[in-house]
C-alpha positions as CSV (number, residue, x, y, z in Angstrom):
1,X,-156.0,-38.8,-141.1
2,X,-155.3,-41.4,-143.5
3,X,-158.8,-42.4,-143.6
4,X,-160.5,-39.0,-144.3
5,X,-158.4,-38.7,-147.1
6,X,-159.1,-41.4,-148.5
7,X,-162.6,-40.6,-147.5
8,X,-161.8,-37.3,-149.5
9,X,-160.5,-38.9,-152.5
10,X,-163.8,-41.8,-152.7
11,X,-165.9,-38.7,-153.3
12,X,-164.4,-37.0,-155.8
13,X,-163.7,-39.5,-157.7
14,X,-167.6,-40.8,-157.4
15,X,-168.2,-37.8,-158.4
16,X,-166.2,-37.5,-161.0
17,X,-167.9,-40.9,-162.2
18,X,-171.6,-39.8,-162.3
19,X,-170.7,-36.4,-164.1
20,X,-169.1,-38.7,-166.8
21,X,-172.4,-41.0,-166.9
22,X,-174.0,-38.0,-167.1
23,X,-172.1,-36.5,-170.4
24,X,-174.4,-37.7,-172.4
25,X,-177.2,-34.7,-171.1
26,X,-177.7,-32.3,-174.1
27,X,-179.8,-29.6,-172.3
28,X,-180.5,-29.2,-168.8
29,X,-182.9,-25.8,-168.2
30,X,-184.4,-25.3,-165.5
31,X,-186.2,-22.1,-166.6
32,X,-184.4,-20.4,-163.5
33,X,-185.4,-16.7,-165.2
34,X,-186.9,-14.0,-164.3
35,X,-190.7,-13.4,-165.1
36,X,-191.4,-12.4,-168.8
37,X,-190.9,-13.7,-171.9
38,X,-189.3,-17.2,-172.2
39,X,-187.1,-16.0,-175.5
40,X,-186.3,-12.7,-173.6
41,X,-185.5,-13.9,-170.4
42,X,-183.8,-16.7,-171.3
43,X,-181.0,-14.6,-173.6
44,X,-182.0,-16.3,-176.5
45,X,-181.1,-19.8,-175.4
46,X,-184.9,-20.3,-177.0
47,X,-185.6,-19.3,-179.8
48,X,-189.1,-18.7,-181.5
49,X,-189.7,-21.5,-184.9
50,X,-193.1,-20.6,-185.7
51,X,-196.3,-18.2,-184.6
52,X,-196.6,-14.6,-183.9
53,X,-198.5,-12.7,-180.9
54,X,-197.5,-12.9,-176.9
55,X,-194.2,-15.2,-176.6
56,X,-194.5,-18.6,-173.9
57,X,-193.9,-17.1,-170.4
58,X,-191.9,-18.3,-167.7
59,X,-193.5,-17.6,-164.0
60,X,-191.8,-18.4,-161.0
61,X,-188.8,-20.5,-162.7
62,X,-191.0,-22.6,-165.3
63,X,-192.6,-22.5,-168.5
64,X,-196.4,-21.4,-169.0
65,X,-198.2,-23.0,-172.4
66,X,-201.2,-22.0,-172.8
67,X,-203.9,-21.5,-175.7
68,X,-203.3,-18.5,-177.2
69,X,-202.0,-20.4,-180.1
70,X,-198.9,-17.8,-179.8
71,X,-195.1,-18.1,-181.0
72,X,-193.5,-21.8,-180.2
73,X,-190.1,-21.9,-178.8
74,X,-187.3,-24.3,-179.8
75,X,-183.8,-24.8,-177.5
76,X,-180.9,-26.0,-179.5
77,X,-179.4,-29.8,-178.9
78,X,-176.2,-28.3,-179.8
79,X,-175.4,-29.1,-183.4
80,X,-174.6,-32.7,-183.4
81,X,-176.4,-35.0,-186.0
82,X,-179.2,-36.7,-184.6
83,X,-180.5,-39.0,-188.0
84,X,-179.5,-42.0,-187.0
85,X,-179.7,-42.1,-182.9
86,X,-181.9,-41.9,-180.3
87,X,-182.6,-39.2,-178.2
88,X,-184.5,-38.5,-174.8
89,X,-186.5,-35.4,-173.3
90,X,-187.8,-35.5,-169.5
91,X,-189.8,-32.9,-167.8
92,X,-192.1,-31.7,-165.0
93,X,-195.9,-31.5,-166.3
94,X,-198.7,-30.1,-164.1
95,X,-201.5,-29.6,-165.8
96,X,-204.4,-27.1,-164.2
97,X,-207.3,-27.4,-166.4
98,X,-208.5,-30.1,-168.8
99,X,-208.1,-29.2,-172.6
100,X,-211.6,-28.9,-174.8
101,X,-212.3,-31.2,-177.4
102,X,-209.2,-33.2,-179.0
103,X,-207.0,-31.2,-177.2
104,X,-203.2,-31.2,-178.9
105,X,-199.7,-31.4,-179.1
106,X,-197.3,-29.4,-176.4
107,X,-193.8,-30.9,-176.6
108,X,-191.9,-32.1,-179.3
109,X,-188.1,-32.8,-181.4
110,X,-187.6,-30.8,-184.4
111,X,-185.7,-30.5,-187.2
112,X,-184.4,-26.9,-189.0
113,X,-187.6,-26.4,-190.8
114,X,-190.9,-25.1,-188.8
115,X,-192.9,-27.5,-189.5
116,X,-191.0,-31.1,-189.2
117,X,-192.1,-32.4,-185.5
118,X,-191.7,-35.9,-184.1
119,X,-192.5,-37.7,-180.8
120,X,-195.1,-35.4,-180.2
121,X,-197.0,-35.3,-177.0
122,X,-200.4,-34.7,-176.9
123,X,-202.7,-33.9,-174.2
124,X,-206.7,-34.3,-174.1
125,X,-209.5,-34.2,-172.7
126,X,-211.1,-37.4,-171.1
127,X,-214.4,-36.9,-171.6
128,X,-215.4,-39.6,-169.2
129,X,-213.6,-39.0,-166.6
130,X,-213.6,-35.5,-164.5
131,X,-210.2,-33.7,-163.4
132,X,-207.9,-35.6,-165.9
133,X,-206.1,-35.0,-168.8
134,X,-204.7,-37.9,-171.3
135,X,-201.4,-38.2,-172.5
136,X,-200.1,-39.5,-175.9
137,X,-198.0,-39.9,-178.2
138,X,-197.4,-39.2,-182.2
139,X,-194.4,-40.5,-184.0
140,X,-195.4,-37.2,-186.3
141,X,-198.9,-36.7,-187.1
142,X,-201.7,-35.5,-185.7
143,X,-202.6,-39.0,-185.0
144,X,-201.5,-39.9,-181.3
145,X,-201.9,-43.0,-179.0
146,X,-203.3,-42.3,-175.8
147,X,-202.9,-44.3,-172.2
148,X,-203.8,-43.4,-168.9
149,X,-205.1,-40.3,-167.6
150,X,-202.9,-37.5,-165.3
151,X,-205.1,-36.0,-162.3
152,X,-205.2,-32.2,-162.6
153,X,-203.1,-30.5,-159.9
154,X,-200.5,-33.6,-160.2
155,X,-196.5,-33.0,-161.3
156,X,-195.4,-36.0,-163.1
157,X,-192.3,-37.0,-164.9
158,X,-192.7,-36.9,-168.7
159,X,-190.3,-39.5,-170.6
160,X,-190.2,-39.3,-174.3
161,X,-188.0,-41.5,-176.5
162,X,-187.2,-40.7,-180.5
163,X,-186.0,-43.5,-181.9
164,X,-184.3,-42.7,-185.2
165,X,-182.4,-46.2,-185.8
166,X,-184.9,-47.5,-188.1
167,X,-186.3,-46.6,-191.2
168,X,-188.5,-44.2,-189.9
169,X,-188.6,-42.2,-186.3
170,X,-190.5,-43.6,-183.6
171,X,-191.7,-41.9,-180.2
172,X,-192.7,-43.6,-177.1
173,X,-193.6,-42.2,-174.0
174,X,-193.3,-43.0,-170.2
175,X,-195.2,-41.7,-167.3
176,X,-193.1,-41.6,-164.4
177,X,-190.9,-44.4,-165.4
178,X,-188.2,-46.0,-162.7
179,X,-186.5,-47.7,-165.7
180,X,-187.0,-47.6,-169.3
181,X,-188.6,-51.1,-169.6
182,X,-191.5,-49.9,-167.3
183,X,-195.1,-49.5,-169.1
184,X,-195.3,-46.9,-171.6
185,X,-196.6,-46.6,-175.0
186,X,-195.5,-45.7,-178.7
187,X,-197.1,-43.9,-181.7
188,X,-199.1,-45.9,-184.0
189,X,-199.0,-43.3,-186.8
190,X,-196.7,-43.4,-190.2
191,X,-194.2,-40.8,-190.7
192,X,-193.2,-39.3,-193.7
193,X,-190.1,-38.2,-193.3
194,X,-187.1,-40.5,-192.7
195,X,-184.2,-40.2,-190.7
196,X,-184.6,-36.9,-189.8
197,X,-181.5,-34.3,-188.5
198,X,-183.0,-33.7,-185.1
199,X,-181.4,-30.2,-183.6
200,X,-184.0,-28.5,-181.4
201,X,-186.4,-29.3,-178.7
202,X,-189.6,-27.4,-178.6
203,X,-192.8,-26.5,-177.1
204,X,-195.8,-25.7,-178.4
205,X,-198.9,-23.3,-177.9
206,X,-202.0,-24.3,-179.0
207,X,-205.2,-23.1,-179.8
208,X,-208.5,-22.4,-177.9
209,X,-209.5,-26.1,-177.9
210,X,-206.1,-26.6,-175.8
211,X,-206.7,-25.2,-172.5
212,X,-203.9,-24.4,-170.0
213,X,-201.3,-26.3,-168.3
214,X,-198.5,-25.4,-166.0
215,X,-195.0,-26.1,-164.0
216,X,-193.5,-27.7,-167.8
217,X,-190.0,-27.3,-165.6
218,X,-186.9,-29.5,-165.2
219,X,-185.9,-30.3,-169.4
220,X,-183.7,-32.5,-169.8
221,X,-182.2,-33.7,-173.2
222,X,-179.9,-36.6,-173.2
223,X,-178.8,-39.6,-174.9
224,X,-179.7,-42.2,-173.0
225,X,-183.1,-43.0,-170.6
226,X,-181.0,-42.7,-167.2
227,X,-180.2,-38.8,-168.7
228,X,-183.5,-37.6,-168.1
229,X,-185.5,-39.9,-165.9
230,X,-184.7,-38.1,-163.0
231,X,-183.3,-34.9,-162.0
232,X,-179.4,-34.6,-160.7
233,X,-179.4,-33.5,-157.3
234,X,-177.6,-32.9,-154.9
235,X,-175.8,-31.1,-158.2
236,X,-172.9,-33.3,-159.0
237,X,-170.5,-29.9,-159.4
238,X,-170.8,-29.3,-156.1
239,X,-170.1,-32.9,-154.8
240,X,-167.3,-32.9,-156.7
241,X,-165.9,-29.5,-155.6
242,X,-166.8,-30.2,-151.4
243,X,-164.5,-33.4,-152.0
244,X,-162.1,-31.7,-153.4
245,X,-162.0,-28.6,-151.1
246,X,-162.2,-31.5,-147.8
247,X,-159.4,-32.9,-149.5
248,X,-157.3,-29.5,-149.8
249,X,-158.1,-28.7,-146.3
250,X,-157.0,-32.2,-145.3
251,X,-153.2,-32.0,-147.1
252,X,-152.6,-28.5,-145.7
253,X,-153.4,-29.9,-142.2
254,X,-150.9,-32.6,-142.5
255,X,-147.8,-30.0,-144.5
């Protein structure tokens, strides 16, 4: 009996340990709403920042962009200041048709204004090659570095780093990354702004030249690269609430 209890008490505090490595996570949405309206659905947890027309729709528990160049939708990093740190966004990204021409930016950090983007990623067309889309990077221009091609009908894991230590912000981006020193590769372009107060994450509709891409699911803002690298699971709540309960159940035996 001894054992299991101590058993019991391992867990939870394990538990309690990765939810504290975790504290660091800013946003974690998995777009678990019903069909409709991303802004609507979501009980204004997004909010629109710029653009008019049909708002980004959420099908099936994630986030639709397409290229109807419609409203762009921000989620808040809750309030903290951002100028001088470095932040993290990973996400799902299946894309399920190749954008035309240049293609352009989807995903992005913020600040208040609607126009002030950074770390953008970009996606576009590879002309010479059929059934991909390339991914980039733009610390905040229209001026992105691209690397490697994704294969249409894929889900990969999106990493994107905003470093705001320096003098100016600089995004780098990982595809499917184990660790942060794997390959990836970081804007080339100049900013204009320094030290910017970062306080939303958003995504970004774009125009005809775009295209469509699907399954953007599984955000997750943090702090650090182990944040949002991978998804939680099995959900730490609930491992630390099954010790606890085995642990309950476990004293009352013994009273």
């Amino acid at each position: 009996m001894k054992y299991l209890v101590r058993v019991a008490v391992i867990l939870a505090v394990a538990a309690l340990a990765t939810l504290q490595a975790r504290a660091s996570v800013l946003v974690n949405e998995q777009f678990n709403y019903t069909d409709g309206n991303l802004t609507t659905q979501s009980g204004g947890t997004w909010a629109t920042y710029s653009g008019t027309g049909t708002d980004i729709q959420v099908v099936s528990g994630q986030a639709v962009i397409d290229s109807h160049n419609a409203p762009d939708d921000g989620i808040s990093l809750g309030g903290g200041d951002y100028t001088h740190g470095v932040l993290y966004a990973g996400f799902d990204v299946n894309f399920n048709a190749e954008p035309t021409g240049s293609g352009t930016y989807f995903g992005l950090f913020k600040d208040a204004s609607t126009f002030n983007f950074f770390a953008r990623v970009w996606a576009s067309n590879d002309v010479s090659l059929a059934n991909n889309v390339k991914i980039g990077i733009a610390n905040q221009s229209g001026t992105a570095h691209y690397d490697g091609d994704l294969t249409i009908g894929t889900t990969y894991r999106i990493v994107v780093m905003l470093d705001n230590t320096g003098a100016l912000p600089v995004g780098s981006l990982w595809v499917n990354p184990v660790l942060e020193s794997d390959a990836h590769i970081v804007g080339t372009d100049t900013p204009t702004i320094a030290n910017p107060n970062i306080t939303q994450w958003g995504l970004r509709e774009g125009t005809a030249s775009f295209g469509t891409f699907e399954n953007v699911d599984n955000l997750i803002i943090g702090t650090t690269f182990a944040d949002v690298a991978t998804i939680p699971e099995p959900s730490t709540i609930m491992l630390i609430g099954m010790s606890l309960v085995g642990l309950f159940a476990i004293r009352r035996r013994r009273s």
